[in-house]
Each structure stands twice: as C-alpha cells, then as structure tokens.
C-alpha positions as CSV (number, residue, x, y, z in Angstrom):
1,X,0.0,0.0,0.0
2,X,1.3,3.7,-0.9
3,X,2.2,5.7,2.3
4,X,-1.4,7.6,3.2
5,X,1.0,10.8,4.5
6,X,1.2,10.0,7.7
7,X,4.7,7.7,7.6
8,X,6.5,6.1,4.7
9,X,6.4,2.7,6.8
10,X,2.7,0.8,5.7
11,X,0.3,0.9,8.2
12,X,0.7,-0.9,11.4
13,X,-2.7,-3.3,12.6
14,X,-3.3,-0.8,15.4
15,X,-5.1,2.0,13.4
16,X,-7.4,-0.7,11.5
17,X,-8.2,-2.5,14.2
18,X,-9.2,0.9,16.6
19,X,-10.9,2.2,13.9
20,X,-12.9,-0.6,12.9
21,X,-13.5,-1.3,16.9
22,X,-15.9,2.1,16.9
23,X,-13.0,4.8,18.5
24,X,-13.9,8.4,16.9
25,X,-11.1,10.2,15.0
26,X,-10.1,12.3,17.9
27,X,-9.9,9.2,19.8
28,X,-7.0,7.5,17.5
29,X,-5.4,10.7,17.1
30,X,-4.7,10.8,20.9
31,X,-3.7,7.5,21.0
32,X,-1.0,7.9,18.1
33,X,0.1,11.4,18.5
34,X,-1.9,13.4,21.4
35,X,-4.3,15.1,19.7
36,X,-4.5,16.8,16.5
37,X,-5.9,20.1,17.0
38,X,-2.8,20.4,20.2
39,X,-0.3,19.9,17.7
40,X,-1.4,22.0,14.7
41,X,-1.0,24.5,17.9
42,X,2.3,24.2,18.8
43,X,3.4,23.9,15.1
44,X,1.8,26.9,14.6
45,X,3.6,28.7,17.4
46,X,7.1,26.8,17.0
C-alpha cells in the first residue's frame, strides 16, 4: 500500500483494528500522537 501521508512505513494493525473497533477520530489521534488540533497549535507557534 502507498504511504497515506502519515509515515513512509505501511500501516501498522493498530489504526485498523481501533478504527474498525468504533473509536472516533479524535480518539485515534490521541492514541498515536496526542491530539490533533494540540499539535497543529504548537506547530503553529514553533
């Protein structure tokens, strides 16, 4: 599979297998990076 963006690597099980399992968005974004909207923030800032 072509890399979606996020990482050059394919994508691991773990994002699938949340997403199918019924976690919103915000949810899996937490789980793999913190939070989206947090680090759009500090990007923004930096």
């Amino acid at each position: 599979p072509k890399p979606a963006g996020r990482r050059s690597a394919p994508e691991p099980p773990e994002p699938a297998g949340a997403h199918a399992d019924g976690k919103s968005v915000s949810e899996l974004l937490a789980a793999f990076g913190g939070g989206d909207s947090p680090r759009r923030r500090r990007r923004r800032e930096d």
